[in-house]
C-alpha positions in Angstrom: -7.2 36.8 143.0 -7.3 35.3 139.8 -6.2 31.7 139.2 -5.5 31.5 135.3 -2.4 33.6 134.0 -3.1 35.8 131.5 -1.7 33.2 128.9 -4.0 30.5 130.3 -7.2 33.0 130.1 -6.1 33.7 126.5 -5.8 29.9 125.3 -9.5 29.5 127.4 -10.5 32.5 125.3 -9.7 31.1 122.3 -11.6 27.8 123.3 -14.8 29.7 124.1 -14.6 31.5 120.5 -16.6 28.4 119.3 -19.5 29.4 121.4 -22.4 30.1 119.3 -25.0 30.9 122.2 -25.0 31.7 125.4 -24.2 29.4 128.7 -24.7 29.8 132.0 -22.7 28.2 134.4 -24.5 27.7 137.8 -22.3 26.9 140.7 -23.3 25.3 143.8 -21.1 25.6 146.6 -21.2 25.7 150.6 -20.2 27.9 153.3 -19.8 31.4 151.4 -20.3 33.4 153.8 -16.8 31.9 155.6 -18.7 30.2 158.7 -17.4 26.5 159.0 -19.7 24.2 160.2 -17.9 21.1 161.5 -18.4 18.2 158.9 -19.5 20.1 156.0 -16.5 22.1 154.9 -16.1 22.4 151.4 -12.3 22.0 150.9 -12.5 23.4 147.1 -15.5 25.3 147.0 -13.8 28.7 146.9 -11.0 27.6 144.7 -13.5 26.3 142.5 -15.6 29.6 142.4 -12.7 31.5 141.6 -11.8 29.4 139.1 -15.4 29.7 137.4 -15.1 33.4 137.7 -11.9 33.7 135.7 -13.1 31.3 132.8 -17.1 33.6 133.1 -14.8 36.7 132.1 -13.3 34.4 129.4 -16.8 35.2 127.1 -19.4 37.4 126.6 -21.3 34.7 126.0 -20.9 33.2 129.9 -22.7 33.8 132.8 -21.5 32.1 136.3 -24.5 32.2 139.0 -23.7 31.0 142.4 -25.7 29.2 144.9 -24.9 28.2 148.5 -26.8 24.7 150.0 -27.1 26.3 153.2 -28.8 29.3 152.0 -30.3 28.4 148.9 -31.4 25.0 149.1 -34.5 24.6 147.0 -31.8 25.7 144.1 -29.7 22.7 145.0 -33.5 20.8 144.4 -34.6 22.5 141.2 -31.2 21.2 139.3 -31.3 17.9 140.9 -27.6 18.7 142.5 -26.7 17.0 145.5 -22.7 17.2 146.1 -20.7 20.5 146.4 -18.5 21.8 145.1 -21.1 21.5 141.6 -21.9 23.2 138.4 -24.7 22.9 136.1 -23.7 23.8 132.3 -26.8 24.8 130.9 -27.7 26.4 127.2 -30.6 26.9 125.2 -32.0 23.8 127.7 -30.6 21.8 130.7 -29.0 18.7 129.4 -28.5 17.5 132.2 -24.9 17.8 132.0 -23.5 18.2 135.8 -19.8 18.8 137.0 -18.6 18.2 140.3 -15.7 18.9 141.9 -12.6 20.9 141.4 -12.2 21.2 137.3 -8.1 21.7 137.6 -5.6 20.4 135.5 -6.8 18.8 132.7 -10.1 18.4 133.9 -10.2 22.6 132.9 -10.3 20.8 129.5 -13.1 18.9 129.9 -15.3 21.5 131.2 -14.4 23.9 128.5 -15.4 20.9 126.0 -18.7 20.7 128.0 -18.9 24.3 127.6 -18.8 24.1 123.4 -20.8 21.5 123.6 -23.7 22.8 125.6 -23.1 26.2 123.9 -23.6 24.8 120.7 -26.4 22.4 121.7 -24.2 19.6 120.1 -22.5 17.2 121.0 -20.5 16.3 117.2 -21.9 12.4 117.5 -22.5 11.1 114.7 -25.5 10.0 113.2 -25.6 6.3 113.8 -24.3 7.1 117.9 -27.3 9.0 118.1 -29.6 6.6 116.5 -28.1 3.8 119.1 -28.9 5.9 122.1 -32.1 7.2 121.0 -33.2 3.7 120.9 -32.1 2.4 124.6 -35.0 1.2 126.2 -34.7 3.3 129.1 -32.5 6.8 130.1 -29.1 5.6 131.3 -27.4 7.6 134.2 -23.7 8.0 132.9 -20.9 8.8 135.8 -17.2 9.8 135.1 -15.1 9.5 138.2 -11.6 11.1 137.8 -9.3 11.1 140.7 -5.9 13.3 140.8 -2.7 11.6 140.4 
């Protein structure tokens, strides 16, 4: 079942035009295979999957892998995830750049601008930001918390 209409996949299309190299989206999830263990249901996971799967056929230049913490744990490990539902946006390197939770709404948005971004291995900062950052002292662990309304 897909989640975007047809005009919604066309305008994420259009979006994704400004990828210049590939991405690979790497989802983390739990429970896949439809047993429910009490106290770790995933209430979004497979909405969220399906979600990554329609914006994946968005671009040739997308590839959505999936991984499930109950059988693939050491991948939760490797990309330093630790909350499901979670995606890794990852180009020419891992940025770091981590996603959690259900990217509906506008938050679709925002990942599609992480997407660019990390597709293009830019950012648009300027030259002075990056200066300013490069200089902190130490790495700074940056959070966005967005809650529906």
């Amino acid at each position: 079942m897909l989640l975007l209409s047809e005009k919604e996949a066309e305008g994420v299309r259009n979006r994704l035009r400004a990828l210049s190299q590939p991405v690979r989206l790497v989802y983390f999830t739990e429970g896949r295979g439809g047993l429910i263990i009490p106290g770790r249901e995933c209430r979004y996971c497979g909405e969220t999957q399906r979600l990554l799967e329609d914006v994946a056929r968005c671009s040739p230049e997308l590839t959505l892998e999936v991984y499930d913490r109950i059988t693939d744990p050491g991948a939760f490990a490797s990309h330093g995830v630790d909350k499901v539902p979670g995606l890794a946006v990852i180009g020419a390197q891992d940025y770091g750049v981590r996603f959690y939770g259900l990217p509906a709404g506008y938050e679709l948005a925002t990942l599609l601008d992480i997407i660019v971004d990390v597709g293009r291995g830019s950012t648009g900062l300027t030259a002075d930001t990056r200066a300013t950052l490069t200089a902190l002292p130490a790495d700074v662990w940056l959070q966005v918390f967005v809650t529906p309304t």
